[in-house]
C-alpha positions as CSV (number, residue, x, y, z in Angstrom):
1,X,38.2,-94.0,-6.8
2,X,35.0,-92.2,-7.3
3,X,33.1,-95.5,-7.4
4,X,34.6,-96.1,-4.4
5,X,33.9,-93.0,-2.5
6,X,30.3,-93.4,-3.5
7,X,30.3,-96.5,-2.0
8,X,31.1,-95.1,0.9
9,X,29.1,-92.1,0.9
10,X,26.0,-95.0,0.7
11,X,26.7,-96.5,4.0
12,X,26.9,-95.9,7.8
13,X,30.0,-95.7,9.9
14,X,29.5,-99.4,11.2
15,X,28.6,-100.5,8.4
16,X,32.0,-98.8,6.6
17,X,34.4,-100.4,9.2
18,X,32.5,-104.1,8.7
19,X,33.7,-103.9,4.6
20,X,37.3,-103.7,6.0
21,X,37.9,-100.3,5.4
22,X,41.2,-99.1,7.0
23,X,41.0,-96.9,10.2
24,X,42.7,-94.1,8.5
25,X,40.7,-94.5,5.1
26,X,37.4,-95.1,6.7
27,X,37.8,-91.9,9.4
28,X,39.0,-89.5,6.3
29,X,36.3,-90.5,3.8
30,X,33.5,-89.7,6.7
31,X,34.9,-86.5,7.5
32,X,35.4,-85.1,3.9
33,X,31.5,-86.8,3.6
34,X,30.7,-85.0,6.4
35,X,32.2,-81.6,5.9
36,X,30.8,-82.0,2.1
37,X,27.0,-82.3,4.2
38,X,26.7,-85.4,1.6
39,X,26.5,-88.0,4.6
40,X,24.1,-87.4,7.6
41,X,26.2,-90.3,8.9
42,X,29.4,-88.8,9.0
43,X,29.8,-86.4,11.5
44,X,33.0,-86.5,13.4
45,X,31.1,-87.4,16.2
46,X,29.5,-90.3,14.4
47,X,33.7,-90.8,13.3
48,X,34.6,-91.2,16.6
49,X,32.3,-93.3,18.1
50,X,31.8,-95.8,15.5
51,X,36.1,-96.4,15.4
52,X,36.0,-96.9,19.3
53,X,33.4,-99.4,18.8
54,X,35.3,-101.5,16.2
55,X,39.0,-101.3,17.7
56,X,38.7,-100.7,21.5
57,X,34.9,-101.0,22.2
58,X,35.4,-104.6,23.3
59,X,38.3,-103.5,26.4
60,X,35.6,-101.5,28.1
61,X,32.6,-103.0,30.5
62,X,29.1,-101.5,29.4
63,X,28.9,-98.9,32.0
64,X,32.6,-97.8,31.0
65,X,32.1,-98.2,27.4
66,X,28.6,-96.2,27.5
67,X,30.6,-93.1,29.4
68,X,33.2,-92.6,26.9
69,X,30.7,-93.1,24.1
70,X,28.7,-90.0,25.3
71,X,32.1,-88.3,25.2
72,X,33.2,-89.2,22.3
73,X,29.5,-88.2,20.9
74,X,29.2,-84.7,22.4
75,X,28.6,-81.5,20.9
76,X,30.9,-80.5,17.5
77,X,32.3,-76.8,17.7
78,X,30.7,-74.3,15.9
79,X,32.5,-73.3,12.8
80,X,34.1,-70.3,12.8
81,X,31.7,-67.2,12.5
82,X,28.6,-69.6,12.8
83,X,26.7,-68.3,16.2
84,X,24.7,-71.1,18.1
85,X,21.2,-70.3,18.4
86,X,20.0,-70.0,22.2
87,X,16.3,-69.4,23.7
88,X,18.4,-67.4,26.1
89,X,16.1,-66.5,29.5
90,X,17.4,-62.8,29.6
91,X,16.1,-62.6,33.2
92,X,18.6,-65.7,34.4
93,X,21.7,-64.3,32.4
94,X,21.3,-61.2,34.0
95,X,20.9,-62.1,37.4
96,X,24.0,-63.9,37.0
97,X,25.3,-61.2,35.6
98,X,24.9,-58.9,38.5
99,X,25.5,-62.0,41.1
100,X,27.9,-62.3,44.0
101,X,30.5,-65.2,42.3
102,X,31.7,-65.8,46.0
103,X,28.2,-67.9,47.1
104,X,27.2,-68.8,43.1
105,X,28.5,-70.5,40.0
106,X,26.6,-69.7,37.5
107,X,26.4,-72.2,33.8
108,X,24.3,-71.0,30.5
109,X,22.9,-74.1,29.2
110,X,22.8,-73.6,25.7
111,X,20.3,-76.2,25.0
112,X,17.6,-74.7,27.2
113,X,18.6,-70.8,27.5
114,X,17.8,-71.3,31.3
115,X,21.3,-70.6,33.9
116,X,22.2,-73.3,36.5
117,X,23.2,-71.5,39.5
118,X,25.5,-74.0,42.0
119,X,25.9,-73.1,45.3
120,X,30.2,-72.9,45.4
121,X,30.0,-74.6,49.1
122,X,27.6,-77.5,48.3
123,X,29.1,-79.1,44.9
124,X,27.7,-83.0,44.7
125,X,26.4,-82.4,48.4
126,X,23.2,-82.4,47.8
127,X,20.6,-84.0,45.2
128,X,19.3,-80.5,44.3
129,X,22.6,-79.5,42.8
130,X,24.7,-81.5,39.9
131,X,27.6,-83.0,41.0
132,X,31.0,-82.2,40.3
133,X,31.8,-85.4,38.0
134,X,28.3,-84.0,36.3
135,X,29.2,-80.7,35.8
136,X,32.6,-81.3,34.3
137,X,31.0,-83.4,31.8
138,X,28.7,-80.8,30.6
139,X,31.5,-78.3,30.3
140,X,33.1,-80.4,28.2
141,X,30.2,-81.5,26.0
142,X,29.8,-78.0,25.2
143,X,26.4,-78.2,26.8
144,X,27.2,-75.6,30.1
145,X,28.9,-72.2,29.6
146,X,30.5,-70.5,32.7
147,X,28.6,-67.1,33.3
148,X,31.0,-64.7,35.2
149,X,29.7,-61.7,37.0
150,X,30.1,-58.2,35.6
151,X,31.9,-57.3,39.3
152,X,30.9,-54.6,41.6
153,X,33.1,-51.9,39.3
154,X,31.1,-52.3,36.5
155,X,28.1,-51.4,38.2
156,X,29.5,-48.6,40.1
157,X,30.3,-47.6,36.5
158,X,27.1,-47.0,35.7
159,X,26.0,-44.9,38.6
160,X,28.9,-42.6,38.1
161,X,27.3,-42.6,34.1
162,X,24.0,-42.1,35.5
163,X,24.9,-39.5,37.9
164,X,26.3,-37.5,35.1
165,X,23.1,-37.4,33.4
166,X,21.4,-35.4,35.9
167,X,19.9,-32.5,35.7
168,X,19.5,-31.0,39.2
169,X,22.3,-29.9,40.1
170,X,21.9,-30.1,43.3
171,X,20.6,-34.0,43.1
172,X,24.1,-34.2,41.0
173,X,26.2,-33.3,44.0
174,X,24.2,-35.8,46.5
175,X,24.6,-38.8,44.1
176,X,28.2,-38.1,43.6
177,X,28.5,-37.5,47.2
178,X,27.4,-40.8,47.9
179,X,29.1,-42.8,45.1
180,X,32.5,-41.9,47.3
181,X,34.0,-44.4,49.5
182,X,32.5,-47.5,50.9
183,X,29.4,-48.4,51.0
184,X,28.9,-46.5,47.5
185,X,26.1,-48.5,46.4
186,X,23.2,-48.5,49.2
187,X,23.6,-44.0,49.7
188,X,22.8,-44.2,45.7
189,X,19.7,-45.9,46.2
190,X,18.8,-44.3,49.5
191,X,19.1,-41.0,47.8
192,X,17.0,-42.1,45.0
193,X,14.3,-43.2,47.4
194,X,13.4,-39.1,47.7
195,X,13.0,-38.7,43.8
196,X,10.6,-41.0,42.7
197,X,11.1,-40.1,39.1
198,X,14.6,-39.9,38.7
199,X,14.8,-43.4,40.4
200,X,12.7,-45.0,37.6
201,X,14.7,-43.7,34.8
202,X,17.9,-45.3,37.2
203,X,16.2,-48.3,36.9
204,X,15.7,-48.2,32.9
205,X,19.1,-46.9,32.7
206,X,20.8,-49.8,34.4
207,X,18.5,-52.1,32.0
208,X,19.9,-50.9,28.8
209,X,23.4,-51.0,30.4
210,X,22.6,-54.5,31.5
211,X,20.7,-55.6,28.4
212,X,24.0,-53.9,26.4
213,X,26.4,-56.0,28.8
214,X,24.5,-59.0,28.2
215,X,24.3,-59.1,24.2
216,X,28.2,-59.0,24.3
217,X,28.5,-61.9,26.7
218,X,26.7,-63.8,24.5
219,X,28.6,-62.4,21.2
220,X,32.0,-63.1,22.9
221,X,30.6,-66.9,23.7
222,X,29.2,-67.0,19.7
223,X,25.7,-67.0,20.6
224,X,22.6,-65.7,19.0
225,X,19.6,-65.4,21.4
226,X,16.5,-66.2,19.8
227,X,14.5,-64.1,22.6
228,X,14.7,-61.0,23.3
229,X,14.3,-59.1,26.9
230,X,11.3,-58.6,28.5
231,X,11.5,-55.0,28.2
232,X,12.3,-55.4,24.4
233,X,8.8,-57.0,24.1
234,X,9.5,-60.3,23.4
235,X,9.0,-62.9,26.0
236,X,11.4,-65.3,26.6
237,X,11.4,-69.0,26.1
């Protein structure tokens, strides 16, 4: 059985299923190989693609064939508590981030760092944009990962923080003044317009919110950027 195994360990997949080897027997030997890291062969991927070439590739025309090979080849999961490793562009995550998801989609490409943003009204419509058939293969390669917005309440969130945190009183009162009722968001930044200084530390506040908000995205999707934000001092990409 050893002898055997070896044997196996020694070849590709095709070359595996030309000896004869069973289905069963030749998928389970290149998956233990694989998850053993003995066979740079056997990943599952390499599993699955190889068996659809032996028993079914022949059913398929080229183009057909070709298609479900890329599928079958796609990304692996990661395993458990192993974080991917992402160039992340900190400045494209968080303006999706802080994006209106009723005009934009928004997808992390985790081979690149960089976000595509797709217009939700022009899917396929124009040459610009992926189409739809294109995106849902990406998505299920594991090569595009659907950035939601934080939403309007986070961010008023952090103006009522921020508003707490100063010191003139009577500046206090105006920001929370304007943080009531509708149209919240623009009296905050008008008021700020008359204090230059206390605007500027608004604006590094809401990055270190942002930066925070960002970082556990990308732990919640098991990512570990590999840049860090501008501000950080680490350029990305």
């Amino acid at each position: 059985m050893q002898r055997y195994r070896a044997m196996l360990l020694a070849r590709s997949p095709e070359e595996r299923l030309k000896m004869g080897c069973s289905m069963g027997a030749t998928a389970r030997a290149l998956v233990r190989a694989s998850v053993l890291a003995r066979d740079p062969h056997a990943s599952p991927a390499a599993v699955r693609r190889a068996l659809f070439l032996r028993f079914y590739g022949d059913e398929f025309e080229a183009t057909a064939r070709e298609r479900i090979l890329a599928w079958l080849g796609r990304d692996e999961p990661r395993p458990a508590g192993l974080p991917r490793r992402v160039p992340v562009n900190w400045d494209d995550l968080e303006m999706a981030l802080t994006s209106n998801p009723a005009e934009w989609s928004f997808y992390l490409d985790v081979r690149t760092g960089e976000v595509q943003m797709v217009p939700i009204d022009r899917l396929g419509e124009d040459d610009d944009w992926p189409s739809e058939e294109d995106l849902d293969d990406a998505l299920a390669a594991g090569h595009l990962i659907p950035v939601e917005p934080l939403g309007s309440r986070i961010e008023y969130g952090w103006m009522a923080e921020f508003a707490e945190t100063v010191g003139d009183a009577r500046l206090r009162d105006r920001l929370e003044v304007a943080l009531d009722g509708r149209g919240a968001f623009r009296r905050f930044k008008n008021v700020l317009l008359d204090f230059p200084a206390e605007r500027e530390r608004w604006f590094a506040f809401r990055d270190e919110r942002l930066h925070a908000a960002a970082r556990e995205w990308l732990a919640e999707q098991g990512i570990e950027p590999t840049t860090q934000p501008l501000e950080e001092g680490t350029a990305n990409g």
